[in-house]
DRENDO-1510 file (C-alpha; in Angstrom, 1 decimal, always signed):
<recs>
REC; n; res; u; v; w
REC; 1; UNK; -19.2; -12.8; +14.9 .
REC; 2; UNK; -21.4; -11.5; +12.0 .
REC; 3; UNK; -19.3; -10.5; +8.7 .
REC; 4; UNK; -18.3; -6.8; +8.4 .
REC; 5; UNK; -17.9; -7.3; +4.7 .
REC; 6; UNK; -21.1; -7.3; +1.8 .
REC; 7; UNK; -19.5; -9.9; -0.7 .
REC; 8; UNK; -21.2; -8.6; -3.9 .
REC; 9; UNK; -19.1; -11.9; -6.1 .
REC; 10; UNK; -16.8; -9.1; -7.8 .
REC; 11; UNK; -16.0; -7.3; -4.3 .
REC; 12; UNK; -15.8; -7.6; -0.8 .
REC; 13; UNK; -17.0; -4.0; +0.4 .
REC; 14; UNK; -15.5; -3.4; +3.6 .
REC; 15; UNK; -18.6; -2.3; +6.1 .
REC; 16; UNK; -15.8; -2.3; +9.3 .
REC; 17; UNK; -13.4; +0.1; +8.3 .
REC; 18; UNK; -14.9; +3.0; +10.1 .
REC; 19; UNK; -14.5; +0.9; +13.6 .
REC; 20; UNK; -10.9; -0.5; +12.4 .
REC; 21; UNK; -9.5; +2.7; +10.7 .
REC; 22; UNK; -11.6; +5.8; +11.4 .
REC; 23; UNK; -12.5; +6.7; +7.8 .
REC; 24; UNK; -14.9; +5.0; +5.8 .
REC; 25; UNK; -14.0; +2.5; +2.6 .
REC; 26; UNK; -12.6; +4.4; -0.3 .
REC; 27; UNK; -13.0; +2.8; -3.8 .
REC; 28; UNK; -10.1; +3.0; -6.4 .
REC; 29; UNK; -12.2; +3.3; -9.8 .
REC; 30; UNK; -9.2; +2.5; -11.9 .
REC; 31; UNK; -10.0; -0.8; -14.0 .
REC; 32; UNK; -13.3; -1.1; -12.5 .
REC; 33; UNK; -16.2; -1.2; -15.3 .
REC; 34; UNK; -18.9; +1.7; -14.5 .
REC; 35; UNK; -21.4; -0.5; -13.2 .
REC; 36; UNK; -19.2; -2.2; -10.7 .
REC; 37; UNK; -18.5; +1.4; -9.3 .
REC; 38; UNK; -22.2; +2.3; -8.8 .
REC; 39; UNK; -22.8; -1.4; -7.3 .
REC; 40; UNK; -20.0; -1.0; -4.8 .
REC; 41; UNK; -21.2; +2.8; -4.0 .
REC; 42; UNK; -24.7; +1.7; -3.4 .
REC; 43; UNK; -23.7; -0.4; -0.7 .
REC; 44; UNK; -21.0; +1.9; +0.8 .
REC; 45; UNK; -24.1; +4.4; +1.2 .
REC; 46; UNK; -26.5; +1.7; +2.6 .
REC; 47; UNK; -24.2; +1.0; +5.5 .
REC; 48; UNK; -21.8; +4.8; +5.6 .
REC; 49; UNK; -24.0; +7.6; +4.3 .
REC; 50; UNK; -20.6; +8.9; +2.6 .
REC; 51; UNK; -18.8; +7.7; -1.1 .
REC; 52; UNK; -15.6; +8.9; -2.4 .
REC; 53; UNK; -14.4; +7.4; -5.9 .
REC; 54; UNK; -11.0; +7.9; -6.8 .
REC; 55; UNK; -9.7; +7.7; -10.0 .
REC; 56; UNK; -12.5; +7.4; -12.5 .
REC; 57; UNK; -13.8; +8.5; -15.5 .
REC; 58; UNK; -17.0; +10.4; -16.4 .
REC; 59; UNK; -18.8; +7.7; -17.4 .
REC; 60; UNK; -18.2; +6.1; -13.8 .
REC; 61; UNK; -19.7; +9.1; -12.4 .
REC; 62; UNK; -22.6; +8.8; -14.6 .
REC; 63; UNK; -23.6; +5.3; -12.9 .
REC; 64; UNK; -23.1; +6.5; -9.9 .
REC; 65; UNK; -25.1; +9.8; -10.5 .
REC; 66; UNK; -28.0; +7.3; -12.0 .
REC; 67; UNK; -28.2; +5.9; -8.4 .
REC; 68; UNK; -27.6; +9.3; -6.6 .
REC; 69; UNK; -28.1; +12.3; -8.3 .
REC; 70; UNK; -26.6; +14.2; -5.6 .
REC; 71; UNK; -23.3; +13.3; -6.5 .
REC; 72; UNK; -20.9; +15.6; -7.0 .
REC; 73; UNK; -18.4; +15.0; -10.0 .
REC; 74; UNK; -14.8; +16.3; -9.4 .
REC; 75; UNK; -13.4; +16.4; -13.0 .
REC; 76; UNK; -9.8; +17.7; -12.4 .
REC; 77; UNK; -9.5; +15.5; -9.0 .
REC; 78; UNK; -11.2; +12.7; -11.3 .
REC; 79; UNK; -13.3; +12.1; -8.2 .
REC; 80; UNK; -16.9; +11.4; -7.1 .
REC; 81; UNK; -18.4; +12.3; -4.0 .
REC; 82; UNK; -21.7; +11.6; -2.3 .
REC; 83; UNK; -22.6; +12.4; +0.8 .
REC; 84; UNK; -25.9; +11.5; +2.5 .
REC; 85; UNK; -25.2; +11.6; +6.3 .
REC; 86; UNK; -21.7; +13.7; +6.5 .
REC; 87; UNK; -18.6; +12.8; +8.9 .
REC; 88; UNK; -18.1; +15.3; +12.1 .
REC; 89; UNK; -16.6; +18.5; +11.1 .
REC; 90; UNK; -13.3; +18.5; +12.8 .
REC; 91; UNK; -11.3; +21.7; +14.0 .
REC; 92; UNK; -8.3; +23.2; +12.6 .
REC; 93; UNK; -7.4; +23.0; +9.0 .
REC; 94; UNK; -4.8; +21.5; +6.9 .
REC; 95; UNK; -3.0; +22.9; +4.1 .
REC; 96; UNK; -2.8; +21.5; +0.2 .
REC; 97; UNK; +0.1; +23.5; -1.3 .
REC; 98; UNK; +0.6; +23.2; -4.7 .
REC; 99; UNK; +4.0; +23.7; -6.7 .
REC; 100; UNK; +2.5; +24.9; -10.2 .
REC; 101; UNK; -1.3; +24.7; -11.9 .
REC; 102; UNK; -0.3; +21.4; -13.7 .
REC; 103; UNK; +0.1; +19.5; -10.2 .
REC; 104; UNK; -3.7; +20.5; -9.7 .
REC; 105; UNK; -5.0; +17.4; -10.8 .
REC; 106; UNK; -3.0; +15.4; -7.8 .
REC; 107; UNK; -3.5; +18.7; -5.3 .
REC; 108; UNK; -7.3; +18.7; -6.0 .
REC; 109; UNK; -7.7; +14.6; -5.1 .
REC; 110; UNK; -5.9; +15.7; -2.0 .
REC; 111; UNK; -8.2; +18.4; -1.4 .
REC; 112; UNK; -11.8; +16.3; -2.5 .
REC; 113; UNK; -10.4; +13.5; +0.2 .
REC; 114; UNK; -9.9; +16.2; +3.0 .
REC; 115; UNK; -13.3; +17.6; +3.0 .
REC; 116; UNK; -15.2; +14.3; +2.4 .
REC; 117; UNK; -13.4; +13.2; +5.6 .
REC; 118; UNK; -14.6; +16.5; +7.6 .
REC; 119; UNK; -11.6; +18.6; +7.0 .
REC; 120; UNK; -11.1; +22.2; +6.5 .
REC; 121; UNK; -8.7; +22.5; +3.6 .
REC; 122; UNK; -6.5; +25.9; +3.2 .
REC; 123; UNK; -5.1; +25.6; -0.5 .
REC; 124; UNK; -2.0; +27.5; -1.5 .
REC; 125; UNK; -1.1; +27.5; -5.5 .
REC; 126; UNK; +1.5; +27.9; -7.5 .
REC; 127; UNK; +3.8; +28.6; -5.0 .
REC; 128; UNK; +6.8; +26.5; -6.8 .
REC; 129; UNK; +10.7; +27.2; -5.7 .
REC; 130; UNK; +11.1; +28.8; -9.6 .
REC; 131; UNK; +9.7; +32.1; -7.7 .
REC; 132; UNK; +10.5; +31.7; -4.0 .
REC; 133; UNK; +9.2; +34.6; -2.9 .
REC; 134; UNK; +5.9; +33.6; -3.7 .
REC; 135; UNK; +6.2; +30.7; -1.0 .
REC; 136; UNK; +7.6; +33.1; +1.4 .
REC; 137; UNK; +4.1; +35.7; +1.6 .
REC; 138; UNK; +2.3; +32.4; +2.2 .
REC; 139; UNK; +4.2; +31.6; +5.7 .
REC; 140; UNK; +1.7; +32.6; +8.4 .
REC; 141; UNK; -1.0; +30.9; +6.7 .
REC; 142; UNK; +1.1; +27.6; +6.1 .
REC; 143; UNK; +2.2; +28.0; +9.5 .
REC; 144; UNK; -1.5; +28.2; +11.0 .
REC; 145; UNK; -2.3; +24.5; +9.2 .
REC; 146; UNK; -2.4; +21.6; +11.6 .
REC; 147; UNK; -0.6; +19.7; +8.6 .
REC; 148; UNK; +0.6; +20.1; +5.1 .
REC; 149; UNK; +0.5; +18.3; +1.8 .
REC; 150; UNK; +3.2; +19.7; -0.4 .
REC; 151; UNK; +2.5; +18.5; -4.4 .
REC; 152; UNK; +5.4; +19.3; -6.6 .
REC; 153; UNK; +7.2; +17.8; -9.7 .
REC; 154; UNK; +10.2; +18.4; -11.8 .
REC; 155; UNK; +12.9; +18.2; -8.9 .
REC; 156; UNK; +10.3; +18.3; -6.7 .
REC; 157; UNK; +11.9; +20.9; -3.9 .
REC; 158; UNK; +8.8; +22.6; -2.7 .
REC; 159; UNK; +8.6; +20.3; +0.2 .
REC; 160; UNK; +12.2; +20.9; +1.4 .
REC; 161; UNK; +11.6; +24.3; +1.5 .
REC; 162; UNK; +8.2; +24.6; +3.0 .
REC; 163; UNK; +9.9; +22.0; +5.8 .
REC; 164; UNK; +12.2; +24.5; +6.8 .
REC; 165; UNK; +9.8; +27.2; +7.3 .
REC; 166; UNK; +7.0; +25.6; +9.7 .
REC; 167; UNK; +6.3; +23.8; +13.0 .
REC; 168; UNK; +4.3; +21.7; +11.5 .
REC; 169; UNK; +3.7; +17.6; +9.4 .
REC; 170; UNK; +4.7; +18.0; +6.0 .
REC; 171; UNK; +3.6; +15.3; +3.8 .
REC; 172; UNK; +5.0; +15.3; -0.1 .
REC; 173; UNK; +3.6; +14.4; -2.7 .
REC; 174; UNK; +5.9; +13.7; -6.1 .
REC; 175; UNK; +3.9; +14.1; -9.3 .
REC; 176; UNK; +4.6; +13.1; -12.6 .
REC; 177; UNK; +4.9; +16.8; -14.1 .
REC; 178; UNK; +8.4; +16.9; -15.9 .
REC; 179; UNK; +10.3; +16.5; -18.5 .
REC; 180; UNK; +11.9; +13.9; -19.7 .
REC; 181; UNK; +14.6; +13.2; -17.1 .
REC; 182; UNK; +11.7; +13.3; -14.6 .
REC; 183; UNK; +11.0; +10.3; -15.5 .
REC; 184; UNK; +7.3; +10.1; -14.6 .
REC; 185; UNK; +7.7; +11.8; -11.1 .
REC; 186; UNK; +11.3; +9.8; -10.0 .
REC; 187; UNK; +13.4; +12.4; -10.3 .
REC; 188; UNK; +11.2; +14.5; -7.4 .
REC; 189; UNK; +10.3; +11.1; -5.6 .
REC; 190; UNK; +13.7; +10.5; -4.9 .
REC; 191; UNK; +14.4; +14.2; -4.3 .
REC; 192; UNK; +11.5; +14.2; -1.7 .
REC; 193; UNK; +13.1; +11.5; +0.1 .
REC; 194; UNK; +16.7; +12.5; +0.0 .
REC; 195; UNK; +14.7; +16.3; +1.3 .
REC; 196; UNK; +17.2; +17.8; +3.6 .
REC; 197; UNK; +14.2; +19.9; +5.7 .
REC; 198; UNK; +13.3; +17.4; +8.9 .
REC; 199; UNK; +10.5; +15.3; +9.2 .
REC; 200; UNK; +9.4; +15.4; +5.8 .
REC; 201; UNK; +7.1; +12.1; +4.8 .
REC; 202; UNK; +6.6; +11.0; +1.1 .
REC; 203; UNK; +3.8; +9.2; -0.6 .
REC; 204; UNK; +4.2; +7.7; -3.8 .
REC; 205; UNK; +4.0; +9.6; -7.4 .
REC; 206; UNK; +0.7; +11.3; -8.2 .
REC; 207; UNK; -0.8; +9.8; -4.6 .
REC; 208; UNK; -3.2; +12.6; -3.2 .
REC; 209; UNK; -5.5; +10.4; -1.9 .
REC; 210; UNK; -2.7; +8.4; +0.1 .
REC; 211; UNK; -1.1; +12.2; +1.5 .
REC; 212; UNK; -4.5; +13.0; +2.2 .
REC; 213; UNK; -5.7; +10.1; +4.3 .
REC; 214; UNK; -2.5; +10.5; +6.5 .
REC; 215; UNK; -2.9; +14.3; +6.6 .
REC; 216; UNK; -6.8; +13.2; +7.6 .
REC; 217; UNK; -5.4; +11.0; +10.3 .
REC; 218; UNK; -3.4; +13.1; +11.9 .
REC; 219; UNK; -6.1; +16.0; +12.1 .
REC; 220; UNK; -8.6; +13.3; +13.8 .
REC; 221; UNK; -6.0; +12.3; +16.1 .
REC; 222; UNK; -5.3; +16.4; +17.2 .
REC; 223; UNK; -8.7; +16.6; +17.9 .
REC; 224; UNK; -9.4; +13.4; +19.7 .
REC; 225; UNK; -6.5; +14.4; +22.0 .
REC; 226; UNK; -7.6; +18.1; +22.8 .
REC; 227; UNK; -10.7; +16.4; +23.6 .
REC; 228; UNK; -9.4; +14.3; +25.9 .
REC; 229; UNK; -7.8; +17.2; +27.2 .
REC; 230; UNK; -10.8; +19.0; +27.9 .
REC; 231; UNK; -12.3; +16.2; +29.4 .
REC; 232; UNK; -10.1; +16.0; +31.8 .
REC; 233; UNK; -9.9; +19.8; +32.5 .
REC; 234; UNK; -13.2; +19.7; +33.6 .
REC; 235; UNK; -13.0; +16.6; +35.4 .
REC; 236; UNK; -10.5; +18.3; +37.2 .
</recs>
Protein backbone atom coordinates (compact mmCIF):
# COMPACT_ATOMS: atom_id res chain seq x y z
CA UNK A 1 0.00 0.00 0.00
CA UNK A 2 1.48 3.40 -1.15
CA UNK A 3 2.18 5.97 1.93
CA UNK A 4 -0.70 8.44 2.76
CA UNK A 5 1.86 10.65 4.39
CA UNK A 6 4.57 13.43 2.44
CA UNK A 7 7.61 13.07 4.98
CA UNK A 8 9.07 16.50 4.41
CA UNK A 9 12.29 15.40 7.30
CA UNK A 10 10.66 18.00 9.88
CA UNK A 11 6.96 16.60 9.38
CA UNK A 12 4.94 13.84 8.32
CA UNK A 13 1.91 15.67 6.59
CA UNK A 14 -0.94 13.48 6.88
CA UNK A 15 -2.41 13.15 2.98
CA UNK A 16 -5.19 10.34 4.55
CA UNK A 17 -7.03 12.15 6.93
CA UNK A 18 -9.85 13.19 4.77
CA UNK A 19 -10.55 9.21 4.06
CA UNK A 20 -9.81 8.27 7.91
CA UNK A 21 -11.48 11.28 9.67
CA UNK A 22 -13.63 13.39 7.30
CA UNK A 23 -11.80 16.79 7.62
CA UNK A 24 -8.63 17.56 6.14
CA UNK A 25 -5.08 17.92 8.30
CA UNK A 26 -5.06 20.92 10.45
CA UNK A 27 -1.61 22.38 11.43
CA UNK A 28 -0.91 23.69 14.94
CA UNK A 29 1.53 26.70 14.20
CA UNK A 30 2.60 27.04 17.73
CA UNK A 31 6.58 26.47 17.99
CA UNK A 32 6.79 25.96 14.34
CA UNK A 33 9.32 28.47 12.57
CA UNK A 34 7.44 30.43 9.60
CA UNK A 35 8.97 28.63 6.98
CA UNK A 36 8.03 25.23 8.28
CA UNK A 37 4.32 26.53 8.28
CA UNK A 38 4.42 27.57 4.60
CA UNK A 39 6.31 24.14 3.71
CA UNK A 40 3.74 21.98 5.42
CA UNK A 41 0.73 24.29 3.79
CA UNK A 42 2.19 23.91 0.35
CA UNK A 43 1.74 20.38 0.47
CA UNK A 44 -1.65 20.28 2.38
CA UNK A 45 -2.78 22.33 -0.86
CA UNK A 46 -0.99 20.07 -3.38
CA UNK A 47 -2.98 17.01 -2.22
CA UNK A 48 -6.46 19.04 -0.25
CA UNK A 49 -7.08 22.29 -1.97
CA UNK A 50 -7.99 23.62 1.68
CA UNK A 51 -5.24 25.03 4.74
CA UNK A 52 -6.26 26.06 8.07
CA UNK A 53 -3.30 27.30 10.57
CA UNK A 54 -4.09 27.50 13.98
CA UNK A 55 -2.30 29.34 16.37
CA UNK A 56 0.24 31.51 14.55
CA UNK A 57 1.71 34.62 14.36
CA UNK A 58 1.68 37.25 11.60
CA UNK A 59 4.79 36.53 10.41
CA UNK A 60 3.64 32.79 9.81
CA UNK A 61 0.97 34.13 7.73
CA UNK A 62 3.31 36.14 5.81
CA UNK A 63 5.09 32.78 4.46
CA UNK A 64 2.23 31.33 3.82
CA UNK A 65 0.72 34.46 1.98
CA UNK A 66 4.31 34.47 -0.12
CA UNK A 67 3.19 31.00 -1.41
CA UNK A 68 -0.67 31.91 -1.66
CA UNK A 69 -1.62 35.32 -1.77
CA UNK A 70 -5.06 34.34 -1.40
CA UNK A 71 -4.78 33.65 2.05
CA UNK A 72 -6.89 35.04 4.34
CA UNK A 73 -5.29 36.17 7.80
CA UNK A 74 -7.61 35.85 10.90
CA UNK A 75 -5.78 38.09 13.45
CA UNK A 76 -8.14 37.80 16.52
CA UNK A 77 -8.70 33.87 15.74
CA UNK A 78 -4.69 33.92 15.10
CA UNK A 79 -5.65 31.84 12.05
CA UNK A 80 -4.76 31.35 8.41
CA UNK A 81 -6.98 30.10 5.84
CA UNK A 82 -6.59 29.18 2.21
CA UNK A 83 -8.89 27.72 0.22
CA UNK A 84 -8.33 26.62 -3.39
CA UNK A 85 -10.97 23.84 -4.05
CA UNK A 86 -13.60 24.37 -0.96
CA UNK A 87 -15.31 21.39 1.12
CA UNK A 88 -19.25 20.79 0.41
CA UNK A 89 -21.39 23.21 1.97
CA UNK A 90 -23.34 21.31 4.42
CA UNK A 91 -26.99 22.27 5.74
CA UNK A 92 -28.10 23.60 8.93
CA UNK A 93 -25.95 25.82 11.04
CA UNK A 94 -24.19 25.69 14.24
CA UNK A 95 -24.05 28.23 16.82
CA UNK A 96 -20.65 29.94 18.40
CA UNK A 97 -22.01 31.71 21.57
CA UNK A 98 -19.72 33.81 23.26
CA UNK A 99 -19.81 34.78 27.08
CA UNK A 100 -18.11 38.45 26.82
CA UNK A 101 -15.90 40.32 23.83
CA UNK A 102 -12.65 39.14 25.63
CA UNK A 103 -13.54 35.30 24.88
CA UNK A 104 -13.49 36.45 21.10
CA UNK A 105 -10.22 35.45 20.41
CA UNK A 106 -11.18 31.51 21.36
CA UNK A 107 -14.98 32.11 19.85
CA UNK A 108 -13.47 33.42 16.58
CA UNK A 109 -10.92 30.13 16.13
CA UNK A 110 -14.13 28.25 16.61
CA UNK A 111 -15.83 30.16 14.12
CA UNK A 112 -12.66 30.29 11.31
CA UNK A 113 -12.61 26.20 11.83
CA UNK A 114 -16.48 25.93 11.11
CA UNK A 115 -16.63 27.62 7.90
CA UNK A 116 -13.32 26.26 6.51
CA UNK A 117 -15.01 22.88 7.13
CA UNK A 118 -18.31 23.99 5.16
CA UNK A 119 -20.32 25.16 8.04
CA UNK A 120 -22.78 27.80 8.48
CA UNK A 121 -21.87 29.57 11.74
CA UNK A 122 -24.76 31.61 13.73
CA UNK A 123 -22.56 33.76 16.28
CA UNK A 124 -24.20 35.02 19.49
CA UNK A 125 -21.95 37.64 21.65
CA UNK A 126 -21.74 38.75 24.74
CA UNK A 127 -24.46 37.02 26.00
CA UNK A 128 -22.63 36.14 29.58
CA UNK A 129 -24.87 35.03 32.79
CA UNK A 130 -23.80 38.76 34.42
CA UNK A 131 -26.93 39.97 32.29
CA UNK A 132 -29.17 36.95 31.75
CA UNK A 133 -31.64 38.40 30.03
CA UNK A 134 -29.54 39.00 27.20
CA UNK A 135 -29.08 35.04 26.73
CA UNK A 136 -32.76 34.64 27.06
CA UNK A 137 -33.82 37.00 23.64
CA UNK A 138 -31.24 34.77 21.89
CA UNK A 139 -33.42 31.41 22.56
CA UNK A 140 -35.13 30.72 19.20
CA UNK A 141 -32.08 31.32 17.37
CA UNK A 142 -29.90 29.06 19.75
CA UNK A 143 -32.58 26.68 19.57
CA UNK A 144 -32.55 26.59 15.55
CA UNK A 145 -28.58 25.56 15.63
CA UNK A 146 -27.86 21.94 14.90
CA UNK A 147 -25.16 22.37 17.75
CA UNK A 148 -23.60 24.79 20.03
CA UNK A 149 -20.20 25.95 21.17
CA UNK A 150 -20.60 27.91 24.43
CA UNK A 151 -17.05 30.05 25.16
CA UNK A 152 -17.07 31.45 28.58
CA UNK A 153 -14.50 32.27 31.48
CA UNK A 154 -14.51 33.52 34.95
CA UNK A 155 -16.94 30.70 36.48
CA UNK A 156 -17.63 29.75 33.33
CA UNK A 157 -21.69 29.26 33.72
CA UNK A 158 -22.88 30.19 30.29
CA UNK A 159 -22.87 26.62 29.18
CA UNK A 160 -25.02 25.43 32.16
CA UNK A 161 -27.46 27.85 31.35
CA UNK A 162 -27.69 27.63 27.60
CA UNK A 163 -27.95 23.65 28.35
CA UNK A 164 -31.01 24.09 30.02
CA UNK A 165 -32.65 26.06 27.52
CA UNK A 166 -32.21 23.90 24.16
CA UNK A 167 -32.77 20.50 22.44
CA UNK A 168 -29.74 20.64 21.22
CA UNK A 169 -25.23 19.43 21.59
CA UNK A 170 -23.72 21.88 23.70
CA UNK A 171 -20.11 21.84 23.53
CA UNK A 172 -18.02 24.23 26.19
CA UNK A 173 -15.32 25.80 25.92
CA UNK A 174 -13.40 27.23 29.26
CA UNK A 175 -11.10 30.18 28.47
CA UNK A 176 -8.55 31.71 30.33
CA UNK A 177 -10.40 35.13 30.85
CA UNK A 178 -10.34 35.75 34.77
CA UNK A 179 -8.94 36.88 37.55
CA UNK A 180 -6.75 35.61 39.58
CA UNK A 181 -8.55 32.71 41.20
CA UNK A 182 -9.42 31.66 37.66
CA UNK A 183 -6.45 30.49 37.48
CA UNK A 184 -5.86 30.48 33.74
CA UNK A 185 -9.35 29.06 32.82
CA UNK A 186 -9.53 26.17 35.86
CA UNK A 187 -11.91 27.66 37.75
CA UNK A 188 -14.64 27.54 34.62
CA UNK A 189 -13.03 24.17 33.31
CA UNK A 190 -13.94 22.46 36.32
CA UNK A 191 -17.21 24.47 36.54
CA UNK A 192 -18.00 23.26 32.96
CA UNK A 193 -17.61 19.82 33.98
CA UNK A 194 -19.22 19.75 37.27
CA UNK A 195 -22.31 21.89 34.80
CA UNK A 196 -25.50 20.65 36.26
CA UNK A 197 -27.52 21.32 32.60
CA UNK A 198 -27.46 17.52 30.80
CA UNK A 199 -25.28 16.53 28.17
CA UNK A 200 -23.00 19.24 28.31
CA UNK A 201 -19.30 18.21 26.73
CA UNK A 202 -16.07 20.22 27.62
CA UNK A 203 -12.85 20.79 25.61
CA UNK A 204 -9.92 21.93 27.26
CA UNK A 205 -9.06 25.81 28.20
CA UNK A 206 -8.88 28.28 25.22
CA UNK A 207 -9.63 24.96 22.68
CA UNK A 208 -11.87 26.42 19.83
CA UNK A 209 -10.39 24.50 17.26
CA UNK A 210 -10.98 21.18 19.34
CA UNK A 211 -15.09 22.41 20.12
CA UNK A 212 -15.20 23.16 16.70
CA UNK A 213 -13.99 19.97 14.99
CA UNK A 214 -16.49 18.04 17.20
CA UNK A 215 -19.30 20.64 16.57
CA UNK A 216 -17.96 20.01 12.63
CA UNK A 217 -18.47 16.31 13.11
CA UNK A 218 -21.53 16.17 14.34
CA UNK A 219 -23.09 18.59 11.58
CA UNK A 220 -21.46 16.14 8.75
CA UNK A 221 -22.85 13.23 10.51
CA UNK A 222 -26.74 15.09 10.50
CA UNK A 223 -26.37 15.45 7.04
CA UNK A 224 -24.97 12.22 5.97
CA UNK A 225 -27.92 10.59 7.82
CA UNK A 226 -30.81 12.82 6.31
CA UNK A 227 -29.21 11.80 3.25
CA UNK A 228 -29.47 8.48 3.77
CA UNK A 229 -32.84 9.10 4.70
CA UNK A 230 -33.81 10.49 1.55
CA UNK A 231 -32.17 7.89 -0.23
CA UNK A 232 -34.13 5.63 0.98
CA UNK A 233 -37.43 7.64 0.78
CA UNK A 234 -37.20 7.50 -2.79
CA UNK A 235 -36.04 4.09 -2.97
CA UNK A 236 -39.11 3.47 -1.39
Amino acid sequence: MAERFVDLGFARVDTDRPRRCGFPEVVYGEGKTPQEVAAIGRTIILHEGVLLVTRIQEAHYQAVAAEFPDAIWHSRARCVTVERRPLPKKAGTIGVVCAGTSDLPVADEAAVTLEIFGNVVERITDVGVAGIHRLLAERDRLESCNALIVVAGMEGALPSAVAGLVSKPVIAVPTSVGYGASFGGMAALLGMLNSCGSGVTVVNIDNGFGAAYAAATINRMLNEARGMAGVELKSG
